[in-house]
TORTORNU-640158 format. One record per residue: x, y, z of N, C-alpha, C in turn. Coordinates in steps of 0.02 Angstrom, whole numbers, plus 50000, padded with zeros to 5 digits. Each point is the difference from the previous one (the first is absolute). Layout:
<recs>
XYZXYZXYZ...
</recs>
This chain:
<recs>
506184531153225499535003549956499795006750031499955001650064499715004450039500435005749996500804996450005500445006949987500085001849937500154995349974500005001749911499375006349981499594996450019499445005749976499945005450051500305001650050500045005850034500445004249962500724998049982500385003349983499915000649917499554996649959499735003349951499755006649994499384998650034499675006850011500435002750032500265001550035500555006150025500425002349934500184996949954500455000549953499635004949938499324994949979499565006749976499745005350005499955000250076499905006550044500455006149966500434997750024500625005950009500034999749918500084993749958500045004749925499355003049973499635000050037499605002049975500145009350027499965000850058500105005650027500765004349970500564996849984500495000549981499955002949921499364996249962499935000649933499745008849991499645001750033499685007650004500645002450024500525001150037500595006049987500364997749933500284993150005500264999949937499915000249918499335001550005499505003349937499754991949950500304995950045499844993749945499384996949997499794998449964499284999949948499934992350019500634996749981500074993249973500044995550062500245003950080500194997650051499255001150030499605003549970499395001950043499454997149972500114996749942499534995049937500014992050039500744998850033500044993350010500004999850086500045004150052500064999950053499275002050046499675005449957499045000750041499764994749992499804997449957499634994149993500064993850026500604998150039500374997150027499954999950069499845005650052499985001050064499524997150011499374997949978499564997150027499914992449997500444998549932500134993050004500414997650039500785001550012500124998250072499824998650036499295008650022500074998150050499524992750022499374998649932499624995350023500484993949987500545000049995500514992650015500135002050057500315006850032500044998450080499364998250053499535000849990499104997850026500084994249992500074995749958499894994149955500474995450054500785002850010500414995150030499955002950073499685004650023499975001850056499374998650059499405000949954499264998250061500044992850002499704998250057499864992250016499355000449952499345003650001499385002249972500205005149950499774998749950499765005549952499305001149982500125005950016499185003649976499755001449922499654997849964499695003649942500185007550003499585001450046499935009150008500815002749995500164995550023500845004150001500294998249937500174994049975500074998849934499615007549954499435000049986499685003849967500125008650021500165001450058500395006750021500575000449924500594994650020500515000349985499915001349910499554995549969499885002349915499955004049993499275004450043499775006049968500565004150001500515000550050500495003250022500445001049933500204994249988500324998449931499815002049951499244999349975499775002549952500035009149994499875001650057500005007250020500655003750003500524996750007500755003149988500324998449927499634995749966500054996949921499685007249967499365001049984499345003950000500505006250001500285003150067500145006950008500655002049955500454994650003500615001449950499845003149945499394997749960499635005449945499775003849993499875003550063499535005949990500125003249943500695003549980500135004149983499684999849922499784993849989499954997849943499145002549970499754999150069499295000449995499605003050048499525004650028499655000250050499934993650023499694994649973499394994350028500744995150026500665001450000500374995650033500145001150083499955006449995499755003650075499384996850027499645000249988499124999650019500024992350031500204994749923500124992450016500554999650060500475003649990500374999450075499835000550057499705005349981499605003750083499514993950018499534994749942499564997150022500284993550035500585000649977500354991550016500215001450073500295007050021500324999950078499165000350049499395004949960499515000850019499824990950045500064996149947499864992150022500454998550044500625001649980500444996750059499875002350066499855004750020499935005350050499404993050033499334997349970499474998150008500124994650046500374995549944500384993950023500414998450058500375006049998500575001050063499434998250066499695005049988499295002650052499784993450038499524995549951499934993050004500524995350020500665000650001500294997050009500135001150085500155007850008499965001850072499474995650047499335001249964499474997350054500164992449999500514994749965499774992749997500734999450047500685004649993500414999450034500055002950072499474997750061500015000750054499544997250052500055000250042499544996250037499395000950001499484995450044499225002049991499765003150072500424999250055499885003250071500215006549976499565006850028500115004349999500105003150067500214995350048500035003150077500815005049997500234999749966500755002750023500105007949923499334997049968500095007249934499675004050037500345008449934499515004750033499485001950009499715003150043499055001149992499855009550033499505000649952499765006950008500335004450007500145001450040500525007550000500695000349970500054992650035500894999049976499994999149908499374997549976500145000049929499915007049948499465002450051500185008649951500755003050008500115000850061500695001750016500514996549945500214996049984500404996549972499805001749920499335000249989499755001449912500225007349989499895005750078499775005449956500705002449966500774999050013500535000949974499745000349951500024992549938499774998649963499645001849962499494998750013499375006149968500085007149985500215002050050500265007749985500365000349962500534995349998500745002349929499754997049938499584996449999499854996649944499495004849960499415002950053499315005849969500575006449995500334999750045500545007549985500355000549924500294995149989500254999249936499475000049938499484997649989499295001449959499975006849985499725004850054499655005150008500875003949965500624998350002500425004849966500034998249908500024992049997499935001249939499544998049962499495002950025499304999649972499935002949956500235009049977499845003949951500464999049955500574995150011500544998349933499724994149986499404997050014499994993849965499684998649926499785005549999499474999449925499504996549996500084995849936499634991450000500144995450025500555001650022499994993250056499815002150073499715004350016499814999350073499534996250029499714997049970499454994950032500374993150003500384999049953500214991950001500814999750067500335007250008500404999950034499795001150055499375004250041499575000850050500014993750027499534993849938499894993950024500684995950017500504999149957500694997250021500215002650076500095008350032500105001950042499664996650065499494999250003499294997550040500324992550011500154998049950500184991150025500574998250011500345004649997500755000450009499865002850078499565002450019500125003550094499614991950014499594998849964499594993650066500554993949979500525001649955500294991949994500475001650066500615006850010500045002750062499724999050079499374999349997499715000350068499904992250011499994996749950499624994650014500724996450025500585000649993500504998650031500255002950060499555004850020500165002750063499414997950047499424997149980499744994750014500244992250036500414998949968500164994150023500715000250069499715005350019500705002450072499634993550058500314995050015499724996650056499684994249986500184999149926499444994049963500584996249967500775000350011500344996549954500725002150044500544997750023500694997349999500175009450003500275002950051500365006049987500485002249949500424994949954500605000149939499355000349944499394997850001499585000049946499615005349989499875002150050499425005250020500635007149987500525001649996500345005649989500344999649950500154994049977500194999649921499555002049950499344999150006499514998349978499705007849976500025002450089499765007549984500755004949979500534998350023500435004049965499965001849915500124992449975499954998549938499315003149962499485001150042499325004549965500125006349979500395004150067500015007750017500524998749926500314997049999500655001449931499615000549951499414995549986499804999749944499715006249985499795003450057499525003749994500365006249972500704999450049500315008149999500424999349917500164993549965500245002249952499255000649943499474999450002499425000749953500095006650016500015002750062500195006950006500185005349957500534995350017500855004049959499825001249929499834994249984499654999049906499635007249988499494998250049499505006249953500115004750037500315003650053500505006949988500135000149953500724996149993500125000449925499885000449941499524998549984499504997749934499535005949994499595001250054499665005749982499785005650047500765002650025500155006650053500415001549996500564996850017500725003549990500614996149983500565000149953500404995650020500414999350031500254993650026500544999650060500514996749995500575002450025500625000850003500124992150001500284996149936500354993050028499244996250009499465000249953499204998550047499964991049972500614996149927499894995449999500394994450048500395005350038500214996250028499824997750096499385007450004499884999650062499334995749994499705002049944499314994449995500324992049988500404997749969500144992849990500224997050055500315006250043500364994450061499395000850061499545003749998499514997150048499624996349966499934998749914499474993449999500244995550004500864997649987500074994650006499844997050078500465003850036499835000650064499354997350025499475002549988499454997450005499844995049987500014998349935499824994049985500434996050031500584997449999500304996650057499794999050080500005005450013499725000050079499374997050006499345000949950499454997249993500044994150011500314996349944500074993149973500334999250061500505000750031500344997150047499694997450064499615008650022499494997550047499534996450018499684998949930499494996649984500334990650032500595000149967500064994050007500274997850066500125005350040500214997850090499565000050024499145000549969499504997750044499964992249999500034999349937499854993149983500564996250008500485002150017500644994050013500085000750083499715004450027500095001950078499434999250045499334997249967499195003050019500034991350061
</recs>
């Protein structure tokens, strides 16, 4: 079951990513909506523990890549999208703090944790402050998405010393992806467009989300 549903989601992945050069509508109707179900069959046949919080990551996720396929259709399919990754982002978060240990003798403290945030923080407030004056009406609700999208980020760079080294870098790898293809999106969306951009944003979210889920679950199969 574990491979089966690995090599699902890999399969939707790529048609899905595959579907944006090859212009198909019909390959991209039946293959987004799909990456997240996989992947919660690979979670499902893969953690010894499953988390709620992570389960509930994985919907909003779903709902939020369901949601965005329409934009085009509507403003408010954007907005509901944005609110569904907004949650997932939350969840992920919560899930970080339940997937790691409770000794904090070996995490970082004080200095070492600004050091490690301010990357972060900086590329995340750096990116705001550029497309702040293209945002219109949505700058307050994407401000707020931006904001929880850096602490869902940190809060996995948080857990350096609190969980299994394969978990703790899967974990935060799989964040920075998430982060850098939300990135990519709203470059795209509302600054400039970019060269090949559905195909550079899909392969760091899948990415992400994989690496997440993955990590998540070498705490709990390794803890």
């Amino acid at each position: 079951m574990k491979r089966i549903s690995l090599l699902l989601f890999v399969a939707v992945s790529v048609g899905e990513i595959l579907s944006g050069f090859l212009g198909s509508t019909d390959l991209h109707m039946v293959c987004k909506p799909l990456i997240m179900v996989t992947l919660g069959l690979y979670y499902f046949s893969s953690a010894e523990y499953r988390s709620t919080m992570v389960w509930l990551a994985i919907f909003f996720s779903f709902a939020g890549d369901t949601l965005l396929m329409f934009e085009s259709r509507h403003p408010s399919f954007f907005m509901m999208g944005l609110g569904g990754f907004l949650l997932t982002h939350i969840f992920y978060m919560i899930a970080y703090r339940q997937h790691q240990i409770e000794s904090e003798e070996n995490s970082l403290k004080g200095v070492q944790k600004i050091r490690f945030s301010f990357p972060i923080v900086l590329a995340g407030t750096g990116l705001i402050v550029i497309l702040l004056p293209t945002l219109g009406a949505l700058k307050i609700p994407v401000v707020i998405y931006a904001l929880i999208l850096i602490l869902m980020v940190l809060n996995s760079v948080f857990r350096f010393g609190r969980t299994v080294n394969k978990s703790f870098w899967l974990v935060f790898v799989g964040s920075v992806l998430f982060m850098l293809s939300d990135s990519l999106l709203a470059i795209n969306k509302f600054l400039n467009p970019i060269s090949s951009a559905g195909f550079w944003i899909m392969s760091s979210y899948v990415l992400a989300q994989f690496f997440i889920v993955k990590g998540l679950c070498e705490h709990v199969n390794n803890k």
